[in-house]
N, C-alpha and C positions, 0 to 999 in steps of 0.2 A: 630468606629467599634470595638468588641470585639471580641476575640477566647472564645471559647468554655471551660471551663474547669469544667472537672467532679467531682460535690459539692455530690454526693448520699452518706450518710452514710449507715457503714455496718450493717445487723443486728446483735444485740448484741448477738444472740445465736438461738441453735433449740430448738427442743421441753424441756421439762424440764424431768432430769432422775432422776430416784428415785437411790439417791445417796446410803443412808444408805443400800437399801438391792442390790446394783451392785458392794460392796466393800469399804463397810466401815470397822472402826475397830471395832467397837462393835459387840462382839459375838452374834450370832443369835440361839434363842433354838427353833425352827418351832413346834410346836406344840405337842412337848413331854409327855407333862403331859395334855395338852386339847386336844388334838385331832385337835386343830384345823389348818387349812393353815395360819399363821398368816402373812404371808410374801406377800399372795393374797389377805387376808383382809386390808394387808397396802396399795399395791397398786394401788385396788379400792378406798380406800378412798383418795389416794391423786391424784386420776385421777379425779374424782370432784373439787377437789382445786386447780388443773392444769386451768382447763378452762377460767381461767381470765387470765393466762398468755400467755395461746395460741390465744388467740381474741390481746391481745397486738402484739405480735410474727407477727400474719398477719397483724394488721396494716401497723407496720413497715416496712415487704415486700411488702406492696401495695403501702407506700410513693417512697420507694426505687425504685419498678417498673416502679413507675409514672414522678419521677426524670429522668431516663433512656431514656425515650420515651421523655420528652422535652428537654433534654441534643442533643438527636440527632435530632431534630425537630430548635433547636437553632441553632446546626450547617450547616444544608443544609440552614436557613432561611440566615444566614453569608454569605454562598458560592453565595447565588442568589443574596444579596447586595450589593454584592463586582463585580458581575459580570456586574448588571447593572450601578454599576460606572466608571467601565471601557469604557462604551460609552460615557462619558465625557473630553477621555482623546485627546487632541487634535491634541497629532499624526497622532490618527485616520483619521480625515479628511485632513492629508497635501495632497496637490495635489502629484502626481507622476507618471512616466511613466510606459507604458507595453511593452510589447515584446511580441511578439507572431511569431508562425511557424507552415508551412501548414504543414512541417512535421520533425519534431523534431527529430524523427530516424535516420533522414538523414541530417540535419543542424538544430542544437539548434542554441537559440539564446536569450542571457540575457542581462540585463543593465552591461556595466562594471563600474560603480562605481555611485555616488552620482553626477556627474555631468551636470548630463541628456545626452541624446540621439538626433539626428539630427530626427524629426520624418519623417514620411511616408512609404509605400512599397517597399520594393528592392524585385527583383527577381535573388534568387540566384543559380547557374551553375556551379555543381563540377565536373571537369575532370576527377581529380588526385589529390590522398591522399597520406602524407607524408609517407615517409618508411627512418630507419636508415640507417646510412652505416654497411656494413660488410664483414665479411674475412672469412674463412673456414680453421681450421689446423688440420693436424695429432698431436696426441696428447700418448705420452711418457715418463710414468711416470719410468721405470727401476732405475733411477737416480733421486734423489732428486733436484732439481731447483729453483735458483733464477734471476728473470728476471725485464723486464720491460715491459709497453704498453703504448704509448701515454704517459711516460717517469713517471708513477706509478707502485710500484716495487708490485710484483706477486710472490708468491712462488710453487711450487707442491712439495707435498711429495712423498718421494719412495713407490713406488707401491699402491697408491691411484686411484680411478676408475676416468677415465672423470665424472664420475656424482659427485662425490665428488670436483672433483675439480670447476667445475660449480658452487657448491651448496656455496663455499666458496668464491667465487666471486660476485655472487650475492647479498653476503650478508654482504659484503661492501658496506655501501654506497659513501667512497668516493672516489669507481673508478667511472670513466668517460664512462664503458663498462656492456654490460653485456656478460654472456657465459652461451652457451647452447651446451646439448652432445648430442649428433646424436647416434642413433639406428648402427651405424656404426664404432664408438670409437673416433671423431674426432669432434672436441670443434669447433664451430662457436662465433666468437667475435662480437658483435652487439654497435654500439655506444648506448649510454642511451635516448643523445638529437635525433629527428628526424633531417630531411633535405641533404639535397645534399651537400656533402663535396668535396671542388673546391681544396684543399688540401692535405698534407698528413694527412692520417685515420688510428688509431688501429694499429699501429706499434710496432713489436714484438723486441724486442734488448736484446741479451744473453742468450737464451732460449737454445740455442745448440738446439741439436734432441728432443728437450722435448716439443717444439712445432714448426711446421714447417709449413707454408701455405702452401696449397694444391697445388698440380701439375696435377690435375686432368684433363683428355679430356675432353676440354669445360667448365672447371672451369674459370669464372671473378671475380675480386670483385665487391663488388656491393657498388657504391660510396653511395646510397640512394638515396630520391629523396624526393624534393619539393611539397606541396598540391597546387594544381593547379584550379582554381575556377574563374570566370566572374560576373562580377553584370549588372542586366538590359542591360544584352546582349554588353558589351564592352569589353574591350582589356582583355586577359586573365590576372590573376596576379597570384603570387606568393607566399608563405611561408612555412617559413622553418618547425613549425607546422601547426599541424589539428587543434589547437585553434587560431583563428585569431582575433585579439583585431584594427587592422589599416583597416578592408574594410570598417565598417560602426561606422562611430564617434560615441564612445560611448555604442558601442553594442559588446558583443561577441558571436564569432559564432565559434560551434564546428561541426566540418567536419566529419561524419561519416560515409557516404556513397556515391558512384557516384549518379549523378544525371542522367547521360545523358539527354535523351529529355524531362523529365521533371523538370523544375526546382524549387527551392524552395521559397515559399513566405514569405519574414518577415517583420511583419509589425510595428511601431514603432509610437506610439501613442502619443499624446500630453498632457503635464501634465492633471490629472483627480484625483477626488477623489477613493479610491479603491475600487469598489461595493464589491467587492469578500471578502477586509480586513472587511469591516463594518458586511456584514454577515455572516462572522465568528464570529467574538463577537457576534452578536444576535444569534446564533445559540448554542454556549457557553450559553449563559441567558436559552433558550430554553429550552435545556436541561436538565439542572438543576431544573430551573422552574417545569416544567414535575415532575421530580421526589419529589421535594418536596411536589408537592400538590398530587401526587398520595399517598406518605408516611403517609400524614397529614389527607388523607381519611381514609387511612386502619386504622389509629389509631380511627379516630371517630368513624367508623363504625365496630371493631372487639368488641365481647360483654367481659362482665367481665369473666376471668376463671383463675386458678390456677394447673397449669400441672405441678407434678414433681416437686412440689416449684418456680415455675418458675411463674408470675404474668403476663398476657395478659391483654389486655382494658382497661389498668389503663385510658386511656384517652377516654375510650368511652362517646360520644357525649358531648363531652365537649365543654363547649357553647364560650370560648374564641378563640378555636383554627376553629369553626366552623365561629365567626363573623370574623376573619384574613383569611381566606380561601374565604368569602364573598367581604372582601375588596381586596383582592389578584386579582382575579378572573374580576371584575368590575375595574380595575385600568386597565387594559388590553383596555377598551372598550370605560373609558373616556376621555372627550375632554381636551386637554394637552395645559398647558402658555407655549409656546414654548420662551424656552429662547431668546429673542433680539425679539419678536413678529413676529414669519416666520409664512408665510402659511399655512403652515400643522396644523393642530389639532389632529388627531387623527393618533392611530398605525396603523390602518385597510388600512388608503393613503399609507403605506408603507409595506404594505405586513403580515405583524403580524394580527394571527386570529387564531379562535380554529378551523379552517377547511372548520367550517359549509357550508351548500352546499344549492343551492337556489331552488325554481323552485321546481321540483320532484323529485328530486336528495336524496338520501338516507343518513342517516347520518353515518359517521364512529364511530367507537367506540371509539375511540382519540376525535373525536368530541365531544362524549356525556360525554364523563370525565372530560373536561374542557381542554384539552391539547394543547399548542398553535402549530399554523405549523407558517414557514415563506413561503411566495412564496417571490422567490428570481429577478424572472423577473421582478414584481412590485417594490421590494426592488431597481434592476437597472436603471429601469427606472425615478425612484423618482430622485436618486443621480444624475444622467445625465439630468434630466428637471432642478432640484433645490440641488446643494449637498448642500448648505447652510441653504436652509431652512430644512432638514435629518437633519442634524449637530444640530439645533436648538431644532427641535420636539423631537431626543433623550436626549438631553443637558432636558431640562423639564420637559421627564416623566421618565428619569433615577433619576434625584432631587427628582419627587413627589413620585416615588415605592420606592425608599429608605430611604425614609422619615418613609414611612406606615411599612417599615418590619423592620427600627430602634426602631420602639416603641416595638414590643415585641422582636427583639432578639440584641439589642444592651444592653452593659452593664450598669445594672440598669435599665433596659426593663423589661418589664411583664412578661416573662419567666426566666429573672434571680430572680426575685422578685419571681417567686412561687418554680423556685429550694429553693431558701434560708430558704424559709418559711417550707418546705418539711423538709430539710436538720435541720433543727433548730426542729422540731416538729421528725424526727428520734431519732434524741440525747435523746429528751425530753422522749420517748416512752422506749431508750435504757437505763437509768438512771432507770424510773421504773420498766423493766424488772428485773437488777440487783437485785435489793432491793424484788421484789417480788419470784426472785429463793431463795437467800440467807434465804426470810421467810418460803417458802414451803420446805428447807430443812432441817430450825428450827423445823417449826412441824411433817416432815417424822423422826425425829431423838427421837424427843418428842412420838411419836407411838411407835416407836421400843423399848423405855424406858419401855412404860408404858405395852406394852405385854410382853416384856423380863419377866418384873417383875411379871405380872399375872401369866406367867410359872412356875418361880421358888416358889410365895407364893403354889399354885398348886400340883406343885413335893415337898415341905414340908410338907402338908397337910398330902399328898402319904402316905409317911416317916413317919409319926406320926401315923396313920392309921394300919400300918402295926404293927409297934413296938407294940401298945394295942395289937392288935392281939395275938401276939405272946408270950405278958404277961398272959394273960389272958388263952390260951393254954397250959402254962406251967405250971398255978394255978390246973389244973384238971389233 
């Protein structure tokens, strides 16, 4: 498979200017002595000997243009080859488990690692969600301080606000605490870890009055407390977090919310192929897909125009990109060698279709463009009767579609074969440009010469004309 890379040559120039009378060095006498525009009479006459060079000019813009449109008609064809080989890749179909949760809000619940999961249902019952321990101080900054907590040294500056001091606490990571300033002036210490501390907690040493626990009526500390949770209705258990990795082998469950009377289901499925992985890559194809053929329409169908120098339709109804559009389109519908000889034949057993609707059913307009949809139920259903024979029918018509879209957009493909020929026949167009400005500027130069000249035989004629004159006046 190839990248894309853009072969357009540029055009060699614009219109062609009439050099000699926009600044050349050759003096210009306009019509002095004839009366005449000489300098309008040149550049009508070389506006006639222009027109072979301006039919080259637009050639060249229309190779260019036309380069353009399959340069990027290569690249989307790349992106949907690449995508259909990606269902070959046999990750794809490893088996693997799922996890699922009647309510995620309140207990997720994910595989914890590669080693699978014990499957089936649990019904999970949360009491009680972890809370830190903490402490509550008067907080005094008069005097600069150096202290300890949990036997990490803390400093406060003289006359710094509780919130400042918080602010620098927190943003250590490595105390063991955090601190929050209360609407009040007084610094609450929070451990970082959750769980219930059976222990000494957040212990302040050498602070002096710079920080004090509180003595407040009905002030406790608050040791923290354990997430408390039941599965299928048995003995309550324990932990010190809200992420729990030991109730169900293999799974983790994050504790978000009480359950009370209602509890949470999770269910824990037994290895399977992924319907959900597989139709994402198809659905990748899909979309891609889509766009390329709708791209490859508008090209065929936009007519020739030339806006602003700008080149439109270079590719109108062009019969290559119209029979790759035919085989595109029909590869969708045919009967597929499924690789190892599986079941399936076709994409349509497997949910891939342009829509179309049966019966008296109306057609959509995705329908009528060619645009495939996936029904994803059918997709499910396929992989769960047969994931091996899925695995095979893609294995075959991801081979045979990338097969048909290698012939024009792989390197040395049909499309690289008409850039080159473009790009080679540019050059060829921009060579004779050259050579035919440099001649129209021999013969605008060649004009200017030969009227220059007309003027001044002209104005000496004048001169000569005059002088008899003036002999022949002075005879009398």
């Amino acid at each position: 498979m190839s990248t894309t890379t853009s072969t357009t040559a540029s055009t060699t120039s614009s219109n062609f200017q009439l050099s000699t009378l926009t600044g050349s060095s050759t003096p210009q006498i306009t019509g002095i002595s004839s009366g005449l525009d000489t300098d309008q009479l040149i550049e009508e006459l070389m506006a006639t000997k222009q027109q072979p060079l301006t039919n080259l000019e637009n050639q060249q813009a229309l190779l260019n243009g036309r380069n353009s449109a399959l340069e990027s008609i290569q690249g989307e064809l790349q992106t949907i080859q690449t995508d259909a080989m990606a269902l070959l890749d046999p990750s794809l179909y490893d088996p693997a488990q799922a996890v699922t949760s009647s309510n995620s809000s309140s207990v997720g619940a994910a595989l914890a690692g590669s080693t699978g999961a014990v499957e089936g249902g649990y019904q999970i019952a949360v009491t009680q969600l972890a809370q830190s321990a903490q402490r509550t101080f008067t907080f005094d900054s008069t005097n600069a301080s150096t202290f300890t907590v949990d036997g990490d040294s803390v400093s406060i500056t003289a006359g710094e606000s509780a919130s400042s001091f918080a602010a620098s606490v927190n943003a250590n990571s490595n105390l063991s605490f955090y601190a929050t300033a209360t609407q009040s002036g007084n610094i609450v210490l929070s451990e970082r870890a959750t769980g219930l501390q059976t222990g000494s907690y957040l212990q302040v040493v050498g602070a002096g009055t710079s920080l004090v626990e509180s003595t407040a009526t009905g002030y406790t500390p608050n040791a923290g407390q354990d997430a408390a949770y039941s599965i299928d209705g048995g003995a309550s258990q324990t932990s010190p977090s809200d992420s729990v990795t030991d109730a169900i082998p293999g799974v983790t469950l994050t504790l978000s919310s009480v359950t009370g009377s209602n509890p949470v289901t999770v269910n824990v499925s037994p290895p399977a192929v992924s319907s959900s992985n597989v139709s994402t890559a198809l659905q990748q194809f899909i979309t891609d897909y889509n766009k390329a053929i709708t791209d490859i329409q508008t090209q065929l169908s936009t007519t020739p125009s030339d806006t602003n120098g700008t080149e439109t339709g270079t590719l109108y109804d062009d019969q290559d990109l119209k029979n790759l559009l035919s085989q595109m389109r029909s590869s969708m519908y045919a009967t597929v060698s499924s690789i190892g000889g599986g079941s399936l034949t076709s994409m349509l057993q497997i949910g891939m279709s342009t829509g179309a609707t049966t019966g008296s059913g109306t057609e959509s307009a995705t329908s009528l463009a060619g645009d495939l949809t996936l029904d994803t139920t059918t997709l499910a259903s396929a992989i769960t009767a047969n994931p091996d024979a899925v695995q095979q029918l893609l294995g075959g018509w991801a081979n045979s579609f990338s097969s048909l879209v290698g012939t024009e957009a792989d390197a040395g493909g049909t499309l690289t074969q008409r850039i080159t020929g473009n790009t080679t026949e540019v050059s060829s167009l921009g060579h004779q440009i050259t050579s035919m400005q440099a001649n129209l500027t021999d013969q605008e130069n060649q004009l200017v010469t030969q009227f220059a000249a007309m003027e001044s035989a002209l104005s000496s004629n004048s001169s000569e004309s005059s002088w008899l004159t003036q002999q022949i006046n002075s005879l009398g």
